[in-house]
N, C-alpha and C positions, 0 to 999 in steps of 0.2 A: 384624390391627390391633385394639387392644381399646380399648373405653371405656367410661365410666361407667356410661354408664348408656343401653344402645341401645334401639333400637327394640322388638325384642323382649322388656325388662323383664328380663332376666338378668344386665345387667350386663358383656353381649359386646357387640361390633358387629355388625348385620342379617348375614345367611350368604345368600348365592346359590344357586342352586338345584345348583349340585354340590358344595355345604359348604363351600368355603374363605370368610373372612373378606371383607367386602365394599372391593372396592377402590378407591382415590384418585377421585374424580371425576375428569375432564379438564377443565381452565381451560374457562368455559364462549365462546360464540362473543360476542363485543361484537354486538348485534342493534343496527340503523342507526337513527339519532333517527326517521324517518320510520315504522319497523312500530311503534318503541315510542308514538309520539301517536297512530297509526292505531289501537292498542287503547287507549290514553286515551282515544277519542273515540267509538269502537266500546261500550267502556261506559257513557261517558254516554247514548249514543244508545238502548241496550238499556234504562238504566232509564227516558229515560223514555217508548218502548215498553210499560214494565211498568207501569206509572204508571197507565197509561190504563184497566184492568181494575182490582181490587180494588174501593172502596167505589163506583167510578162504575156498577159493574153493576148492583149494587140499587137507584141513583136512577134511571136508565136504563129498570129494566126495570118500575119502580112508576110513570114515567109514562106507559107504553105499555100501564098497566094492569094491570097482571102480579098472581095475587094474592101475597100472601107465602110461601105454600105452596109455590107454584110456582119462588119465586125462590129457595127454601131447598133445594129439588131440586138446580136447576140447581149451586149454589154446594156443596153437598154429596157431588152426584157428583164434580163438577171435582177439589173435595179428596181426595176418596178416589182417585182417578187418581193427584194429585200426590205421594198419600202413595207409592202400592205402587210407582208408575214410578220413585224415585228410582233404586234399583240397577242397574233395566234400564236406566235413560237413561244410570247411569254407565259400566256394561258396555259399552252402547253405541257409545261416544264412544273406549273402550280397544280393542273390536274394529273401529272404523273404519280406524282411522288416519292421516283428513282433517278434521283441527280445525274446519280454516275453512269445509269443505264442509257440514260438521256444526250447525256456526252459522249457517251460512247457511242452509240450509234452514229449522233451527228459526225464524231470524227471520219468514220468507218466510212458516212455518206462523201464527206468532202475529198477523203482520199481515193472515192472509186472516180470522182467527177473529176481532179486528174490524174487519174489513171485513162479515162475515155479521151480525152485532151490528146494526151501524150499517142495512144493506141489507133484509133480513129479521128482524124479533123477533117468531118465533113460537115456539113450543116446541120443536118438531126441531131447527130449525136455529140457535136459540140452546143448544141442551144438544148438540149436537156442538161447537159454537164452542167452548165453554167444557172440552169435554172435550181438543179439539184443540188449547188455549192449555194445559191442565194437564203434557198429554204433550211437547211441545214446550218446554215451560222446564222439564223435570226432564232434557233433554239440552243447552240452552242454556248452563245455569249450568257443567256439570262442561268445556266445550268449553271457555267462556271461560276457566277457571281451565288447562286440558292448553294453550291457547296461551301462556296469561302463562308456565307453569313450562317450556314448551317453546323460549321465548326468552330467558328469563334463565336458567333452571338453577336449581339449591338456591340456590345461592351467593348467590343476590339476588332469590329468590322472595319475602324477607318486604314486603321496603319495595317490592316490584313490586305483592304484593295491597293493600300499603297505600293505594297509586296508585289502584288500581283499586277500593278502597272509596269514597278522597274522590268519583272522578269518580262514580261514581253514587249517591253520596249528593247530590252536586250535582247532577245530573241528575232525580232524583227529587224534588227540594224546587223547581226553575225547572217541569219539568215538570206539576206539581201546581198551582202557580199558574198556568200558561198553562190548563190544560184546564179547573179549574175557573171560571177567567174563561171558558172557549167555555162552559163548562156554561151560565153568568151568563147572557152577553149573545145567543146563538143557543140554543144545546137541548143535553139531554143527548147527544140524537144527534151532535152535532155533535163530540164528545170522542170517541169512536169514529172518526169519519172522519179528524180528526187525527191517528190514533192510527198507522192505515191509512197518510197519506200520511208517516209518520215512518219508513217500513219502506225509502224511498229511502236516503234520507243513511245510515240502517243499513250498508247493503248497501255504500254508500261506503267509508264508514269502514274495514270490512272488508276491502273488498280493498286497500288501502293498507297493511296488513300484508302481508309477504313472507313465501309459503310456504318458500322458501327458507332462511330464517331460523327455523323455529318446527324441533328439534330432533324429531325422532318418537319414540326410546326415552324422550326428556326429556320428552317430555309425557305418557306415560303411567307416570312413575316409575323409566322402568326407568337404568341408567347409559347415558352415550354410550359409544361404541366398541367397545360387547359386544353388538352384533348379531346376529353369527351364532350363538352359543350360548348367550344369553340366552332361557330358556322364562318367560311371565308365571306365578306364583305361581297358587294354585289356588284356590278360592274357602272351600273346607273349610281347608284350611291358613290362611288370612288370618285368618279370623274366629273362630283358637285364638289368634290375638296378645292375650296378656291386656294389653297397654298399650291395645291398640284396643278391646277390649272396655269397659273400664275408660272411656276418652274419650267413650266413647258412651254406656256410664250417667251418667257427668257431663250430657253435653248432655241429655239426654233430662228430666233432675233441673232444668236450668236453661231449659229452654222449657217445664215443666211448672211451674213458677215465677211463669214473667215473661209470658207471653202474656195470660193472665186483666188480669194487673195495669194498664195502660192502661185496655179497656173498662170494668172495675170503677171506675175512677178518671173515668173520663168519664161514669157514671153519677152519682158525689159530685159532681163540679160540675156536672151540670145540675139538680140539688135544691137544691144553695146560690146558684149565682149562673146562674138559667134565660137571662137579658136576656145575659149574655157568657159563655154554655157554648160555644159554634160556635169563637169567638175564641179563648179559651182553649186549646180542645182541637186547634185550629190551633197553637199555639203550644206544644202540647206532643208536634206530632211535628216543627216545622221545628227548635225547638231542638236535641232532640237528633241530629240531621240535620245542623248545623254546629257541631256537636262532632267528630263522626264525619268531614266533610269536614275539618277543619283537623287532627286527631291521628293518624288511621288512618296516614299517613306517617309522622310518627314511632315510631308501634307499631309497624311493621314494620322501623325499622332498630333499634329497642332490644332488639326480640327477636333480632335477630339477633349482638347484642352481651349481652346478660342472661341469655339462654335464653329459654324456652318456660312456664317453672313461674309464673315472678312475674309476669309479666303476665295467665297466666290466672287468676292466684289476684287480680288486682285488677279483674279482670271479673266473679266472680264473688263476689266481697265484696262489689260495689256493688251488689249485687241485694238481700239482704237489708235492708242499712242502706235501700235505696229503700219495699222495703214495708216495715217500721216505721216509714218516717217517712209515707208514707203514712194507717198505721194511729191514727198519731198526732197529726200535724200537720190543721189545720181549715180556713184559710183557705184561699179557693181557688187565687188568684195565689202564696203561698208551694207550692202544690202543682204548680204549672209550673215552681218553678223547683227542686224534687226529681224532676220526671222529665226534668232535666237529667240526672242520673244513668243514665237509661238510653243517653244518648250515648255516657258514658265504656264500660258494657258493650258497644254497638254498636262501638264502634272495636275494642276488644279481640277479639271475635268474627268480626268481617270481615275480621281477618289471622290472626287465631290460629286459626281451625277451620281454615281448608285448607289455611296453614301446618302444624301439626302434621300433619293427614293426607298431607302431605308427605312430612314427617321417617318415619313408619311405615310408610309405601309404598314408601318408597326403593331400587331395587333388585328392586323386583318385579311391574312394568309393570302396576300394578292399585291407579292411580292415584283414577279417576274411578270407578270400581267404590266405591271405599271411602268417596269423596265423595259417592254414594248410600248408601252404610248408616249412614253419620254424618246425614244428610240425613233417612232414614228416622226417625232417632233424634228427630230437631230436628220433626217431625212430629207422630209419636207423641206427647209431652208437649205440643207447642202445643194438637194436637184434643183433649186432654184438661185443661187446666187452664182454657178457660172453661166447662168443665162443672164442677169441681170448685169454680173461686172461684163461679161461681154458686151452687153449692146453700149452700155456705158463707156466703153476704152474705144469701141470704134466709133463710136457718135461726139464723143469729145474728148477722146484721150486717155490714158493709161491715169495721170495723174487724177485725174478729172475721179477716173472709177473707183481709186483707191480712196480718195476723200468720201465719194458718194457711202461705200465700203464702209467707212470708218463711224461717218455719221448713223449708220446702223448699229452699228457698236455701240454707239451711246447712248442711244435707245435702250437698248439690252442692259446698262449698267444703270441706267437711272432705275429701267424698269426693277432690277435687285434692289436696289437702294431703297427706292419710294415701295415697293409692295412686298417686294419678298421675305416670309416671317423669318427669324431663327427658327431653324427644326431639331437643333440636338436637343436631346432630352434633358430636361433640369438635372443633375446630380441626386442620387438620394440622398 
């Protein structure tokens, strides 16, 4: 079978590991209203799990005295865990072959780490917590994703991640108000125990999806009904797929981009409007947060009707036009309602990255595998672009970084444009 333009970047369709042509998927299985809300609800519940660590640790661990030093440690190590573990957590997840077991644990791991948080904050036992939350969601994430593709199949993987962006965009923005009201009215500690007794209903949630139902070769890429002679692809051989290589300098170019870009901007308005910096900069993660909840579903069924190219090229378009108008634009309130625009790349991103490493994986049971080295990519430019817009804003300026910023972006979008294949599979 040939097409356009396959995974491989030649212009064939993907080849199996004994060279013939990769064949027809089988109609995938209809999974029951019941597994598929059980992971609708499964992901809310994991964001907001995830909700409860990021910026609450540093308030957390500065009213327990901590000096900064120390809390730069802690959040330093974590990162570097979460950088190197992404491939081993995907490998992981591909050599288990128990999705749910896989999730389950990781849950169980993240809710002990705060639990230790909230119980003991001394420095041992807060820098393994935090090393034991970094390891455990670099196999969290690629699980969630081997179940969603393991119960729908290609065929309906896009509008399933779409699903699975709103509920945890949603999940994260209700979650984020509940805890910072326990911050408010009880203690930072007390966001940590919440966080701990969130790790039930998890556990719930989860098992109300049917293992039954969650496909095994389908969740790690490979086709169904070719089990007995289907060997998973090899790791040197994957990471010669110039489409994949290619997808990974893009991301890499577009979280080297965009991550700077928030904090740099949440430092411009607390020097213009100090009295409503908090507020503001509230408002300029829940917005794009319910962009992301109300379109990520339709991303995911357009892509699967458009292809793969135009949507990412409108993901990454709006990065650029966002930091110029950043670099440009002065007020502070018209500047919440430009990092509206980070919504629209959020929605695009949270069906399009696992979708595509879908599309490139297909057939080669090294699904989650690849959704760590894409991940690794998405890493690498994050830990590096608040050092770079940094030295950029105080060597010449806020405006100065945001251009610099933007001109990376463009990088990123041509690089789509000029190299990157369509990867949705031809229609049968």
């Amino acid at each position: 079978m040939r097409q356009t333009d396959g995974p491989d970047g030649n212009g064939v369709g993907s080849r199996s590991s004994h060279g013939r042509g990769a064949p027809k998927e089988a109609p995938p299985r209809k999974p029951s209203a019941r597994s598929l809300r059980g992971l609708d609800w499964f992901v809310f519940c994991v964001a907001d799990v995830q909700t409860g660590f990021g910026p609450f640790i540093a308030v957390y661990l500065t009213t327990q005295k901590w000096t900064q030093v120390d809390i730069g440690l802690v959040l330093t190590a974590a990162g570097l865990v979460a950088l190197v573990g992404q491939m081993p957590g995907g490998a992981l997840v591909d050599w288990a072959r128990a999705e749910r077991v896989v999730a389950g644990v990781a849950v169980v791991l993240i809710g002990s780490a705060a639990l230790a948080y909230a119980s003991a904050p001394i420095f041992p036992v807060v820098l393994a917590a935090a090393l034991l939350h970094a390891a455990a969601s670099c196999v969290l994430g690629p699980a969630i994703a081997a179940i969603s593709l393991g119960l729908v199949g290609h065929a309906a993987i896009g509008e399933r991640f779409g699903r699975n962006a709103r509920f945890a965009s949603i999940g994260t923005g209700l979650s984020a108000g509940v805890m910072g009201a326990c911050g408010y009215f009880f203690s930072a500690q007390a966001v940590f125990f919440v966080t701990a007794a969130l790790l039930l209903p998890t556990l719930l949630a989860l098992r109300t999806i049917s293992a039954t139902e969650i496909d095994p070769e389908r969740a790690h890429g490979n086709m169904p009904r070719r089990r007995a002679n289907t060997a998973p692809v090899n790791l040197r051989s994957l990471l010669r797929r110039r489409p994949l290589i290619i997808f990974g300098g893009c991301i890499l170019l577009f979280h080297l981009a965009n991550a700077a870009m928030l904090p740099l901007m949440g430092g411009v308005l607390t020097t213009r409007s100090s009295t409503w910096a908090t507020v503001l900069i509230a408002a300029c993660i829940v917005g794009p947060q319910l962009i992301v909840a109300i379109f990520s579903p339709w991303v995911g069924r357009r892509a699967q009707l458009w292809g793969r190219r135009p949507l990412l090229l409108v993901g990454f378009a709006a990065l650029p036009v966002r930091g110029l108008l950043f670099a440009l634009v002065t007020d502070p309130y018209l500047l919440v309602i430009v990092q509206l625009l980070d919504g629209v790349t959020a929605a695009v991103f949270a069906v399009l990255v696992p979708l595509t490493v879908a599309d490139l994986t297909r057939g080669t049971g090294r699904f989650n595998l690849t959704q760590g080295f894409v991940g690794t990519m998405m890493g690498v430019g994050a830990s590096l672009s608040p050092t770079f817009g940094g030295y950029m804003s105080d060597t010449f300026g806020s405006a100065a970084a945001f251009l610099a910023l933007a001109a990376i972006a463009v990088m990123g979008f041509v690089a789509v444009l000029t190299l990157m294949p369509e990867t949705r599979p031809q229609p049968e």
